[in-house]
N, C-alpha and C positions, 0 to 999 in steps of 0.2 A: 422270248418276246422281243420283238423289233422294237425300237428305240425311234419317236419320230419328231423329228422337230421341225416348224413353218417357222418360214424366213420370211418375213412380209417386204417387199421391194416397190418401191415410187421412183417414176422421174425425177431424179436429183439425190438422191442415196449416195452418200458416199461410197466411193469404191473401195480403200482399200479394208474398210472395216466389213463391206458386204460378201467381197470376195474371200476375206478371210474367214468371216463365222461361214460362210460354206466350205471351205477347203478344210477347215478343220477338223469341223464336225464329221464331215464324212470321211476323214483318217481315220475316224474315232468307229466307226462302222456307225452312224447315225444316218438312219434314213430321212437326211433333208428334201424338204419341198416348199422351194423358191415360190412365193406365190404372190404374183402383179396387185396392186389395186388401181393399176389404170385401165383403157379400156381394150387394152392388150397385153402381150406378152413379153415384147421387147422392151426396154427400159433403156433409157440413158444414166448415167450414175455423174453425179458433178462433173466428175474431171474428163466424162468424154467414154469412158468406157459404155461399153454395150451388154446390155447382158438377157438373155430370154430365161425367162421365167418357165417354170415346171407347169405351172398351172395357173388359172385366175384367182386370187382370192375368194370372190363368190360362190368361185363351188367347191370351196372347202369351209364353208362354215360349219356343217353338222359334223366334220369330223373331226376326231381327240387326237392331240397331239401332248406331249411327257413336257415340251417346250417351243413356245412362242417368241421372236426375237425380232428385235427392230432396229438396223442400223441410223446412222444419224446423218447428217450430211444435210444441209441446205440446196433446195429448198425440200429434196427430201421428206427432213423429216416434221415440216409445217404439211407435206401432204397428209404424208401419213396418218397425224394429227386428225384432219379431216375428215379421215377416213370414218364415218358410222357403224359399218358393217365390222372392222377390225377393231376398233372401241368396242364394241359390244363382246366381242371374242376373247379380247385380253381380260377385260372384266370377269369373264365369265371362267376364262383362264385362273385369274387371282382369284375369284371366289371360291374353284376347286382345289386350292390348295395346288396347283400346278406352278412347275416353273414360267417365270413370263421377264423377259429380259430387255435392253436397252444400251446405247452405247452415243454419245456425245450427244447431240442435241434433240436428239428420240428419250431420252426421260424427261427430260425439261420442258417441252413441247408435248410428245405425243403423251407417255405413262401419266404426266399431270394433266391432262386436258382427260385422260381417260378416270381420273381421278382415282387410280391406285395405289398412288403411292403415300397416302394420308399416315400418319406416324412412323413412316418407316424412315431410317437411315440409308442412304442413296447417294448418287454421284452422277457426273454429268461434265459435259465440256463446262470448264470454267466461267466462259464469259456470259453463260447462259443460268446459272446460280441465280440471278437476280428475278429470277422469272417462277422462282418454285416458291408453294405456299402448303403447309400442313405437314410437311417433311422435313428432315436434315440432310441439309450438303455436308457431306465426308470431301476433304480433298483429296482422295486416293485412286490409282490408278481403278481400282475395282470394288465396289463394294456387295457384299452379300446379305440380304435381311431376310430372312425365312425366305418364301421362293422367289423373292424380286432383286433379280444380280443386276447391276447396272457399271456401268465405264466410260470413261472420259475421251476418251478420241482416239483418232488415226493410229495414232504410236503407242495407244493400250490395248489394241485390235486382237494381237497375239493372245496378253495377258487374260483377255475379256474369253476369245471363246476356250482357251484352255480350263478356266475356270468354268464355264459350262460345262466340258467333256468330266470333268471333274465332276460337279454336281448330278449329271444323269447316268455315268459309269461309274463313279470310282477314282481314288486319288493314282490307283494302278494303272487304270487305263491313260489318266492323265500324265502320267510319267512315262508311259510307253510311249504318246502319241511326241511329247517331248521332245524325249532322247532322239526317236526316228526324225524331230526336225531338225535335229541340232539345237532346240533351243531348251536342254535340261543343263 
């Protein structure tokens, strides 16, 4: 069975955390798909990088994915937030018992706006804490609450999607994907 995770991407996504939960993922043999919700393909990410998207978000709503992920990045991830059609998806994500993920100011903006994250234990860029209501901020590079992983920023990028490759593979896979980066 293929493995598939969507990458939801906006103008203004931080780069190195977007770029990373795809390179990783797909070390991992996970079949990522990058998918826009602007009204294109190509993206700009904060700091300038460029990135084309796999496909549009909208025409992948009917379809299942093992995991859902949202990088963070200003203004990023106040689009994302915005977004309807991918609120609807993650919801319906966490209400399958599916993984659905997040990483700097994509929990604290979008997962809360999407209103998922109500009793769960969670994490987020720091400065953005002040913004969450019905949850707990963990100050840890990562946190895992039944299927909602979330992570604090740029410099927990690595830690964040390793900890995915984990949770959709296996602590084995995660340590192969690792060692091959140098980073076990």
């Amino acid at each position: 069975m293929t493995v598939r995770a969507l990458i939801a991407v906006a103008d203004g996504v931080e780069d190195l955390e977007t770029v990373t939960l795809i390179d990783v993922l797909r070390r991992a043999e996970v079949e990522v798909v990058v998918a826009s919700i602007e009204a294109r393909r190509m993206i700009t990410c904060a700091r300038g990088t460029r990135l084309t998207a796999d496909a549009m978000l909208v025409d992948l709503l009917a379809q299942d994915f093992e995991l859902i992920a949202l990088p963070g990045g200003m203004p990023g991830a106040e689009r994302l937030a915005g977004h309807g059609p991918l609120g609807e998806l993650v919801v319906r994500q966490a209400k399958a018992g599916k993984l659905f993920a997040a990483i700097c100011a994509a929990p604290a903006l979008a997962l809360q706006q999407y209103g998922v994250l109500r009793q769960r234990r969670m994490t987020c860029y720091p400065a953005f804490s002040d913004r969450l209501s019905g949850c707990s901020f963990v100050d840890e590079p990562v946190v895992v609450d039944g299927n909602c992983i979330t992570s604090q920023g740029p410099g927990t990028a690595l830690a964040f999607a390793l900890t995915l490759v984990e949770q959709l593979a296996g602590k084995g896979k995660r340590n192969a994907v690792a060692k091959a980066m140098l980073a076990a």
